[in-house]
C-alpha positions in Angstrom: -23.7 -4.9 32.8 -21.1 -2.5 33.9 -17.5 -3.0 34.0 -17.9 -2.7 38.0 -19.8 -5.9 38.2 -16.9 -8.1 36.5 -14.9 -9.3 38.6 -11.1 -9.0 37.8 -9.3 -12.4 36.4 -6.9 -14.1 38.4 -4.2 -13.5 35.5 -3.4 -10.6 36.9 -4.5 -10.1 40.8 -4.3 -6.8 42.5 -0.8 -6.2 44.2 -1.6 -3.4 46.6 0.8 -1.3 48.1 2.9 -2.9 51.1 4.8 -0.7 54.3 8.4 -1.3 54.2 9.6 -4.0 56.8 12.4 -2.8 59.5 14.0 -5.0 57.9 14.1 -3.7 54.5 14.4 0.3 54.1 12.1 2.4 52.3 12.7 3.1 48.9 13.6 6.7 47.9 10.2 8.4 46.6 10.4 11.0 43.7 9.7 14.5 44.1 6.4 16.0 44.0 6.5 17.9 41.0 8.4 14.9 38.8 6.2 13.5 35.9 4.5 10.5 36.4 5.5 7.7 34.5 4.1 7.3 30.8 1.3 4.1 30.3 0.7 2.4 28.3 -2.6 1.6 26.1 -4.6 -0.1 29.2 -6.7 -2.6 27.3 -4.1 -5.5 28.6 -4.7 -5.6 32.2 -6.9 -8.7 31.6 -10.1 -6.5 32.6 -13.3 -6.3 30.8 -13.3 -3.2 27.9 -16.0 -1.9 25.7 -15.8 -0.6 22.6 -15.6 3.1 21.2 -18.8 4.6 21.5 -19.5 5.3 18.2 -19.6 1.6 17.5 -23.7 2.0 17.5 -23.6 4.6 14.7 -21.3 2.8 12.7 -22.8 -0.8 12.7 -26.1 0.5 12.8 -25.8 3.6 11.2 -25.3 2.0 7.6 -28.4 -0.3 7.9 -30.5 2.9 9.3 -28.9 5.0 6.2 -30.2 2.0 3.9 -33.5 1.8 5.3 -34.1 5.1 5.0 -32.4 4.8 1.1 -35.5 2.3 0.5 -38.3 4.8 1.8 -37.8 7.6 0.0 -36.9 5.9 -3.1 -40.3 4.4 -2.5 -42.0 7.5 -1.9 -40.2 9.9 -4.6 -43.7 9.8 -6.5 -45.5 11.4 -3.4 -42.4 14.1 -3.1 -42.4 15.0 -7.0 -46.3 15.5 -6.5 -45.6 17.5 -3.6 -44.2 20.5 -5.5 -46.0 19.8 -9.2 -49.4 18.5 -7.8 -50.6 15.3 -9.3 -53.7 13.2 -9.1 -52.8 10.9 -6.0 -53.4 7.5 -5.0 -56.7 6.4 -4.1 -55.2 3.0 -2.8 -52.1 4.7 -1.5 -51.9 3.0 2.5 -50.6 7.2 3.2 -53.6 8.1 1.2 -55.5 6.1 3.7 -53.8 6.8 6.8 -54.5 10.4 6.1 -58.0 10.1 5.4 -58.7 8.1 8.3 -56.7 10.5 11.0 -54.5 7.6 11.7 -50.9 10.1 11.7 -50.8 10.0 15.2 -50.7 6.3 15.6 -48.7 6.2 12.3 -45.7 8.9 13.6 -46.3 6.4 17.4 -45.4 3.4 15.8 -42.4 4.6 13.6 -40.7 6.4 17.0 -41.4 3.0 18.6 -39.7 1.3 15.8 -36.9 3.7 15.7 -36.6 3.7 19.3 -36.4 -0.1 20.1 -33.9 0.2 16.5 -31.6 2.3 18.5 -31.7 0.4 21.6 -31.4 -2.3 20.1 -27.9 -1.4 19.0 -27.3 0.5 22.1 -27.8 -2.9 24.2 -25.7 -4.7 21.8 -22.7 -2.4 22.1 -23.2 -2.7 25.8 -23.1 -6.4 25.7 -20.4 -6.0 23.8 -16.8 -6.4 25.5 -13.2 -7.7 25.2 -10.5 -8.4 27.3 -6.7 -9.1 26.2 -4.7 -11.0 29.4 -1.5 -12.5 28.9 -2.7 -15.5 27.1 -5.8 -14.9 24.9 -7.3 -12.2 23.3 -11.0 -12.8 23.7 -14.8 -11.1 22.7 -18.2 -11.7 24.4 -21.1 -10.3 22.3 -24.3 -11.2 21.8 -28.0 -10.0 24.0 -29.8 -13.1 23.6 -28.1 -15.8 22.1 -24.6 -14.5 23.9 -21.1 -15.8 21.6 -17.1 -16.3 22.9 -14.3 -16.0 20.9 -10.9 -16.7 22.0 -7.6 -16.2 20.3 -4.7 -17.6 21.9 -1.2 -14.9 21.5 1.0 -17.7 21.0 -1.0 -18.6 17.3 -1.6 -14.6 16.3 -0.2 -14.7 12.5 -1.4 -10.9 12.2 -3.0 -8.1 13.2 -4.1 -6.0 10.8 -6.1 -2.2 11.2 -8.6 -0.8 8.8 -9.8 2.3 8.9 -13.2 2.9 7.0 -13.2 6.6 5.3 -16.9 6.9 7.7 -14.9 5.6 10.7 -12.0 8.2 10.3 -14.3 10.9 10.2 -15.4 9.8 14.0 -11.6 9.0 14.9 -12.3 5.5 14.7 -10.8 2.1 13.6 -11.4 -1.7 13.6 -9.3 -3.9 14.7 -8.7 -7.5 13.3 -6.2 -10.4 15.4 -5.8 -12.9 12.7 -5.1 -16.6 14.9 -4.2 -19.5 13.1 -6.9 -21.3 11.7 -9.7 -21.7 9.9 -12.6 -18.7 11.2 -10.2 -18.0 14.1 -9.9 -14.5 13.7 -11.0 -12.5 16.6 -12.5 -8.7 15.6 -12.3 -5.8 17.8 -15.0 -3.4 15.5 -14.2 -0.2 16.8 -11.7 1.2 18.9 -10.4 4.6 18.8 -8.2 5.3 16.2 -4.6 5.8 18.6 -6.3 3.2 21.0 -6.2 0.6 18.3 -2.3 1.4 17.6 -1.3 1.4 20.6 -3.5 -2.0 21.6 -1.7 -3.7 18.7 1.2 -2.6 19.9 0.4 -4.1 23.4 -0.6 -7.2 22.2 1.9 -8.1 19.8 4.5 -7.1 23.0 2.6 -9.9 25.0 2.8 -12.4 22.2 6.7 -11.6 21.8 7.9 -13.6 24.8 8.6 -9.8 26.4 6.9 -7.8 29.2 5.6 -4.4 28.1 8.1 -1.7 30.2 10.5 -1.1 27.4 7.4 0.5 25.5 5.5 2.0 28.1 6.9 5.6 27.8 6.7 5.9 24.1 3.3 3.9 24.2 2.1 7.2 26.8 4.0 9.4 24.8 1.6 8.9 21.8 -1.2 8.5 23.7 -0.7 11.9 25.3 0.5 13.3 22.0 -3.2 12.0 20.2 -5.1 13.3 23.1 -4.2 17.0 22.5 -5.9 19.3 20.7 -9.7 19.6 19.4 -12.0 16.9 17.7 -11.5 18.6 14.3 -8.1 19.3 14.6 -7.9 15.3 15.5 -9.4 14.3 12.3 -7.6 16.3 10.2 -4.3 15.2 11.2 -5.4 11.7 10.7 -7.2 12.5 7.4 -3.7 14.4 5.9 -1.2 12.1 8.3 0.9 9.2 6.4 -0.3 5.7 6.2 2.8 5.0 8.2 4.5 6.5 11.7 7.7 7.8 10.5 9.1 7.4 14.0 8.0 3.4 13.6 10.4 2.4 11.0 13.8 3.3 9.8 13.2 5.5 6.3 15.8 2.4 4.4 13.8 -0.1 5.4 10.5 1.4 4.0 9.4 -0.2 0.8 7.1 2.0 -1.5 5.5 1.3 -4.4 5.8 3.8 -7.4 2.5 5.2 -8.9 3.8 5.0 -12.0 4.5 1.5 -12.1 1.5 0.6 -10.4 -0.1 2.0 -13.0 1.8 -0.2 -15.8 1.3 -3.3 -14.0 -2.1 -2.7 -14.2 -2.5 -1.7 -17.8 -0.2 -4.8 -18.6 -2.5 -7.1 -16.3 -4.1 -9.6 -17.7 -7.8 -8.5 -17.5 -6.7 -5.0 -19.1 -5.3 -7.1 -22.1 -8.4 -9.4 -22.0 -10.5 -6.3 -21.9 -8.6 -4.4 -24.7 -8.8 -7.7 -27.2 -12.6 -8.3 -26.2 -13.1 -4.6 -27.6 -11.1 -4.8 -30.5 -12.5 -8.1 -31.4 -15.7 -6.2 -30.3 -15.4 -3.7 -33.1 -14.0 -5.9 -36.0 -17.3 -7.8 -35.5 -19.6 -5.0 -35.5 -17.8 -3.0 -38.6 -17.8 -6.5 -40.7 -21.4 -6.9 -40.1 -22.6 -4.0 -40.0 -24.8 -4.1 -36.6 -22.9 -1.8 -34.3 -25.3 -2.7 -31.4 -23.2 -5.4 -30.7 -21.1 -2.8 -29.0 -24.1 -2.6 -26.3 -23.7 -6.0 -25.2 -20.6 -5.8 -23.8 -21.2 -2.5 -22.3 -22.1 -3.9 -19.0 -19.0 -6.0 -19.2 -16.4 -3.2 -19.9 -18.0 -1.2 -17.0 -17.5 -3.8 -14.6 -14.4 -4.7 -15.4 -12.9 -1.4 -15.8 -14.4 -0.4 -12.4 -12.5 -3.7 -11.0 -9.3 -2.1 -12.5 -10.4 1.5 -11.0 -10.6 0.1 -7.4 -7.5 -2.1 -7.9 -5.3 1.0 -8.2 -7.4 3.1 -6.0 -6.6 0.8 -3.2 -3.2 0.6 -3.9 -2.0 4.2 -3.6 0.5 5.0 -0.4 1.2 1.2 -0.6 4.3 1.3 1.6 5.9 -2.0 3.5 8.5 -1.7 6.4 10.4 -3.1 9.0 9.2 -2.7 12.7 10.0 -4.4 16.1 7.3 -6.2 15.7 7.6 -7.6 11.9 6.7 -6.5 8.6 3.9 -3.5 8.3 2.0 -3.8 4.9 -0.2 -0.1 4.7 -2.2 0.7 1.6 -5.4 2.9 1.0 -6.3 6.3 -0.1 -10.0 6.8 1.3 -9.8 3.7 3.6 -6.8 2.7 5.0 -5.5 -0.5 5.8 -2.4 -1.6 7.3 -1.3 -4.9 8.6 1.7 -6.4 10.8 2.9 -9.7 10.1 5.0 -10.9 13.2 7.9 -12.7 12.4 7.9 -16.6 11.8 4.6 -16.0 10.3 5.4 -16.5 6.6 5.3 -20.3 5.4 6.1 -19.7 1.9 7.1 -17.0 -0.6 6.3 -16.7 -4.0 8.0 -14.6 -6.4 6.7 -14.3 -9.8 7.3 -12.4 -13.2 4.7 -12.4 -16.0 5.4 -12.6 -19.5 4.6 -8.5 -19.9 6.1 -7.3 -17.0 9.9 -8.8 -18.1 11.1 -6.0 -20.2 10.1 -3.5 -17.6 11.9 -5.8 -14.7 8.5 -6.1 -12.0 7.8 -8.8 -9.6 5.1 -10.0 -7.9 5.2 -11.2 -3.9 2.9 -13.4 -2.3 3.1 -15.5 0.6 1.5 -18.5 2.5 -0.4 -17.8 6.0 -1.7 -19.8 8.7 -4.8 -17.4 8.8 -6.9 -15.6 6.5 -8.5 -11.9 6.6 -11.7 -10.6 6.3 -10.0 -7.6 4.7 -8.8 -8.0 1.1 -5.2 -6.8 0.5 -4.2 -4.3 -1.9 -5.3 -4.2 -5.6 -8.6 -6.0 -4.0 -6.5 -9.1 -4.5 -6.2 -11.5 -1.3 -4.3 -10.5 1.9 -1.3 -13.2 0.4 -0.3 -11.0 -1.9 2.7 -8.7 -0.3 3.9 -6.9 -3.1 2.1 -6.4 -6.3 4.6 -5.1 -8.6 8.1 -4.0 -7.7 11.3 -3.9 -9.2 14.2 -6.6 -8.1 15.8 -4.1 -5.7 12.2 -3.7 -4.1 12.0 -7.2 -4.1 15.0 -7.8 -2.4 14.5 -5.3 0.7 11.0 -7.4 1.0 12.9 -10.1 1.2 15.4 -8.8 3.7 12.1 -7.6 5.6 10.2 -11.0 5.5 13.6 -13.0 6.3 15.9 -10.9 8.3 17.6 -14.2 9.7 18.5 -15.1 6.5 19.5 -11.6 4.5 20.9 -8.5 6.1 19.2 -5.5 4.5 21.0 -3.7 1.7 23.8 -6.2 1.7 23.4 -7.1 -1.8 25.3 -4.8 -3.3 28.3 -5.4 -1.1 27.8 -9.0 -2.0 27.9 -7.9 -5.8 31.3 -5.8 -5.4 33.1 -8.7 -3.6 32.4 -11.4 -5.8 33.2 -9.0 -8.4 36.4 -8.0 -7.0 37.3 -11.2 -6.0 36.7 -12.2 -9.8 38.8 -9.5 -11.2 41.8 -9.9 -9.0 42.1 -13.3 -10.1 41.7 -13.0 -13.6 44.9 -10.9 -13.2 45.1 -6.7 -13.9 46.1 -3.7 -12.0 43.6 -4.9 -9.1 45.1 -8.2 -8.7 49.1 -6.1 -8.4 47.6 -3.7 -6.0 46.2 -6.8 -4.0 49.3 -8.6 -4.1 51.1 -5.6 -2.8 48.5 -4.2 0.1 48.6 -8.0 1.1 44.9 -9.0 0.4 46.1 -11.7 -2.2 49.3 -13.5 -1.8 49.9 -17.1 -3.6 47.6 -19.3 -1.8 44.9 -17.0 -2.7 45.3 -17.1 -6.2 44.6 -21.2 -5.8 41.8 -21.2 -3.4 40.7 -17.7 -4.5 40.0 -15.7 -1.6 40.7 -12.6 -0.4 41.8 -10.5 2.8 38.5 -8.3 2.5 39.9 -6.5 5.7 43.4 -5.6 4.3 41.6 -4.9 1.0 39.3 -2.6 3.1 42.1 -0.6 5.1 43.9 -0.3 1.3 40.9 1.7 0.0 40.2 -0.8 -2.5 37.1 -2.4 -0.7 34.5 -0.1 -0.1 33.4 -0.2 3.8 31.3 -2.8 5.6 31.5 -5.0 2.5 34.2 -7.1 4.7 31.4 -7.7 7.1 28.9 -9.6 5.0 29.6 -13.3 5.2 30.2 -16.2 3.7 26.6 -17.7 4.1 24.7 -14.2 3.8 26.8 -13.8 0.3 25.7 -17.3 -1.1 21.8 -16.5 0.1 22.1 -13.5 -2.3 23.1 -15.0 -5.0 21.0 -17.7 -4.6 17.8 -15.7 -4.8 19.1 -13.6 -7.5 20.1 -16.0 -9.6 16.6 -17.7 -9.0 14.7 -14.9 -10.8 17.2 -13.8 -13.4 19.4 -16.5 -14.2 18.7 -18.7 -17.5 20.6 -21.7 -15.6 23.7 -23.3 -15.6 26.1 -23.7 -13.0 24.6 -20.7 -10.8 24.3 -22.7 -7.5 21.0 -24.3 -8.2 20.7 -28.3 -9.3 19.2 -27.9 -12.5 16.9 -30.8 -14.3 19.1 -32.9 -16.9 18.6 -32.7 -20.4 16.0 -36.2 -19.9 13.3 -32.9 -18.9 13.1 -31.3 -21.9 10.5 -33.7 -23.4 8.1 -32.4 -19.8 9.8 -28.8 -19.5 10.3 -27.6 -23.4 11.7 -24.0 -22.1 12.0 -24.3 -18.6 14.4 -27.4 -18.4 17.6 -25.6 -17.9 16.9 -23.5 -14.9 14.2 -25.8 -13.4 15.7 -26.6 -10.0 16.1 -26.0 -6.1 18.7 -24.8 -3.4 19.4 -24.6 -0.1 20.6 -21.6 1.5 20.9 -20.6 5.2 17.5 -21.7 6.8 15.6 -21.8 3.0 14.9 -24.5 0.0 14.5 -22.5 -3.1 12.7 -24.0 -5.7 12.8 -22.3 -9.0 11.0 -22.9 -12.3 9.5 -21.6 -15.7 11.5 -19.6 -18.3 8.2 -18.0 -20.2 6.6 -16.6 -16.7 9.6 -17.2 -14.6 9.0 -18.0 -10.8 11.0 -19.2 -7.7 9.6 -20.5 -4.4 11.4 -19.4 -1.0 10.4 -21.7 2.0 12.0 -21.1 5.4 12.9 -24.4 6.8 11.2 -24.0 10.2 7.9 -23.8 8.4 8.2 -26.9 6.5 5.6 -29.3 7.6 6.4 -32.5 5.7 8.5 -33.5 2.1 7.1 -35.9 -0.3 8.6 -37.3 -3.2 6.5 -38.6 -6.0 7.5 -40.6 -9.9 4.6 -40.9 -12.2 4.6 -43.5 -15.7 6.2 -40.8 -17.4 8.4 -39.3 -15.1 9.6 -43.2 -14.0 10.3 -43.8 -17.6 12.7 -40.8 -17.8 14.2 -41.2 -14.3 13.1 -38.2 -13.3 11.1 -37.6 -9.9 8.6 -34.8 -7.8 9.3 -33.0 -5.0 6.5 -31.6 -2.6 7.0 -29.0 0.3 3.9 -29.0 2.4 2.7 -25.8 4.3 0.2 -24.4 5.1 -2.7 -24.1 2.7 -2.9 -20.8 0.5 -2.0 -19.8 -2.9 1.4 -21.0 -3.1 2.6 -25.0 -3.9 6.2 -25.8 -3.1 5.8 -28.5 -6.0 8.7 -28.8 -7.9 8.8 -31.5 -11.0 11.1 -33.1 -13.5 14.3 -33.7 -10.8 16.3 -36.4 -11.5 15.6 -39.3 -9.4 19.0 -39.4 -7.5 18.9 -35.8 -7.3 15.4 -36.2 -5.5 16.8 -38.3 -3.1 19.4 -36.3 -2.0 16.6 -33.4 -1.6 15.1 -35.8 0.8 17.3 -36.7 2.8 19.4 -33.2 2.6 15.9 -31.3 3.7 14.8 -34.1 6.2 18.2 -33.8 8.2 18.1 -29.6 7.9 14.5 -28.9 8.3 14.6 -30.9 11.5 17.5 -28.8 12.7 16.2 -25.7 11.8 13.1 -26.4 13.1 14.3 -27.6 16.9 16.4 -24.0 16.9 14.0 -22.0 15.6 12.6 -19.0 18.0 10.7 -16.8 15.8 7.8 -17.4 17.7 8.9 -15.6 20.5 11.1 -12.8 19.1 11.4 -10.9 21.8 12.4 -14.0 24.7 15.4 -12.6 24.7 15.4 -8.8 25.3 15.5 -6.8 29.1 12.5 -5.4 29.9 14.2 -2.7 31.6 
């Protein structure tokens, strides 16, 4: 079937070119020699597309590669007796097909084999086609039993690009749209390596709410810049390029991950530590009784794990996360690449976590809940829910500012930390608080209700600027989060359990709590592997309160945030019970709110497409 003999979809019918009416004059045409206008990636005009023609040698080519593998490992007898002579094989089938001048029927049926192998894959590439329209994104394969898959735009959660170290080599990529749901994913397996940027590109513009002319010049731009030059020149520059466009994101808003402390957290992890005590109990075993091959045993085991550990930090160099138009791009990979856009209003939950090992050094792990899963596994070969593996608070914070940019303004932390600071020292009285008093930042009034004229202080030289411009709101959301990971509790914002916990929380009581901040609940707990939960509001699908014996006993109550299913539960225990009802009823009236207000899902409704 060609892609003449579909016909076109009636999302998108053909507007032909109409004469100007008398009553309406023509419009002005440009010259002849001015460029034409830049395209963009032409996959999105709801018409019928194959894949890149290399698909066949890539899908097949493996399984061909295999086969082959089998053979010769079969025959490597016959080969060594080739060159060293040898006494043969008198039940050999070769032996026999030799001997009974069947080669020419032999070398027949392994071209017919090999031929209706290769057509085989040819037919199914053929069969093979996608089309993206303003709706869906959707895939018919299949030669005799034939398959559809649909993804609707509106449920995309991700759309992540992996690029197989084979695949570069050809200049190709495969492309994964991850829809909501479970097995919803539609895969697009391969495209050309700039086609598949530029499609995502296309098709996350179509699921923004906007039309695609604001992008159409830089969209033909690249095209036209990836188009240049020879086939080897091509794949060099891809091979040697960075994991991410610098021209895609503002260099402050990229988020790397230092090979040094990747290393650490990996050492520190707990299967290294596991590993290291299994050997060391390993050896005191075999030296008390005197039978070192117990060592042997465990061989097998400290090869596969250490491999495990190999590939974990293999697959995390040039891990990088940044801000885009689009939403957050998470790239990692040496060999073969992977990187993935999460739109925004696609996270449900956030996780942020600190193991026992990792506190003197200061890391953090990220994950986050998902209304989809991926075939791919993220970096560290740990699932795609984990965002960061190891970062330090300040890369923990721009994640955050990435991953909630409604909530936290990028790099406004430390103008959050220098006002409170400075509002703290002018009224604990000094220098600071005469040279206030004086500029007119802090007159009487101030000194009860203990703010300050952040603009006069600004204008004085005392306030460093654009610290005036953070907010109220943006300045208690920072806090709030810090002092969810490194406060030990207290009156630090958060409602803490009352002293009644300590029998259920031995460590943990005084800074087991929750928050609200602008459009979050925060939900911190543990003091031994310290951990806070950040759920945006709009994402919360239900609240459920729950008392066991115990917990009844000691007036103390659950609370439950349900989202969508992954490796994060917004459970938070060992409230008191009239705190727990203010939780529920507090959340039930915001949540609601945010929720009826809440546009993420179309984050570009709003923007000129001109």
């Amino acid at each position: 079937m060609s892609d003449s003999d579909i016909p076109p979809t009636p999302d998108q019918p053909p507007t032909p070119d109409q004469p100007p009416t008398p009553d309406q004059p023509p419009v002005a045409q440009p010259p002849i020699d001015a460029p034409a206008p830049a395209q963009h990636s032409g996959l999105t005009d709801g018409q019928w597309h194959r894949l890149h023609p290399a698909t066949p040698l890539l899908r097949g080519g493996i399984a061909l590669i295999a086969i082959l593998g089998i053979i010769i490992n079969t025959l490597r007898e016959r080969f060594v007796e080739m060159f060293v002579g040898g006494d043969g094989y008198a039940d050999d089938p070769i032996d026999w097909i030799l001997r009974e001048g069947y080669v020419g029927y032999a070398l027949g049926a392994i071209a017919v084999a090999l031929l209706i192998f290769i057509a085989g894959f040819y037919l199914s590439w053929r069969m093979h086609t996608f089309r993206i329209t303003n709706e869906v994104v959707e895939v018919r394969s299949g030669i005799l039993f034939r398959t559809n898959r649909r993804g609707r735009l509106d449920r995309i959660q991700g759309i992540n690009i992996v690029r197989p170290f084979v695949a570069r080599l050809f200049g190709a990529a495969k492309l994964e749209v991850n829809v909501a749901g479970q097995d919803a994913n539609v895969q697009l397996a391969y495209l050309g390596s700039a086609q598949a940027d530029e499609l995502r590109r296309d098709i996350l513009r179509l699921a923004s709410g906007t039309k695609r002319a604001a992008d159409q010049a830089s969209a033909g731009a690249n095209a036209s810049a990836n188009g240049t030059g020879s086939f080897i020149d091509q794949r060099v520059s891809e091979l040697l390029s960075p994991e991410l466009d610098p021209n895609l994101a503002p260099p402050e808003s990229v988020v790397k991950m230092h090979t040094g402390r990747l290393l650490g957290s990996i050492v520190l992890n707990d299967t290294a530590v596991f590993l290291v005590l299994l050997i060391i109990a390993s050896l005191i075993a075999a030296g008390t009784s005197g039978q070192p091959l117990l060592l042997l045993g465990l061989l097998p085991l400290i090869i596969g794990m250490g491999s495990v550990l190999i590939a974990r930090f293999t697959k995390s160099l040039r891990y990088s996360i940044a801000g885009t138009p689009d939403g957050v791009r998470v790239g990692f990979g040496l060999f073969t690449t992977s990187n993935e856009t999460l739109p925004p209003g696609r996270i449900h939950s956030i996780q942020i976590s600190q193991p026992l090992l990792w506190r003197p050094f200061g890391w953090w792990e990220m994950k986050v809940n998902r209304a989809s899963k991926s075939s791919t596994q993220g970096a560290s070969g740990q699932q795609n829910t984990t965002i960061l593996p190891v970062g330090s608070l300040d890369d923990v914070m721009r994640v955050l500012a990435l991953m909630l940019p409604g909530v936290i303004r990028e790099g406004a932390l430390d103008q959050a930390d220098e006002k409170v600071a400075l509002e703290k020292v002018a009224l604990d009285g000094g220098s600071l608080e005469t040279d206030a008093l004086e500029t007119g930042a802090l007159d009487d009034s101030s000194l009860e209700t203990g703010a300050l004229d952040t603009g006069a202080l600004e204008a004085a030289g005392l306030l460093d600027a654009g610290v005036a411009d953070v907010s109220a709101p943006a300045i208690d959301a920072l806090l709030l989060l810090r002092n969810g990971l490194t406060s030990r509790g207290g009156d630090d914002g958060f409602v803490n359990s009352p002293r009644a916990a300590a029998p259920l929380r031995w460590f943990s009581w005084r800074r087991n709590g929750y928050a609200f901040g602008p459009s979050i609940v925060l939900l911190r707990k543990g003091a031994v592997w310290r951990e806070l939960i950040v759920v945006p509001e709009p994402r919360v699908q239900s609240i459920a309160l729950t008392q066991g014996p115990l917990e009844r006993r000691l007036g103390l109550a659950s609370l439950l945030l349900h989202t969508v299913a992954g490796p994060i539960t917004a459970k938070l225990g060992a409230v008191e019970r009239t705190r727990a009802l203010e939780f529920f009823l507090t959340s039930s009236r915001t949540i609601v709110t945010a929720a009826s207000s809440d546009t993420s899902h179309r984050w570009r409704s709003g923007e000129d497409p001109t």
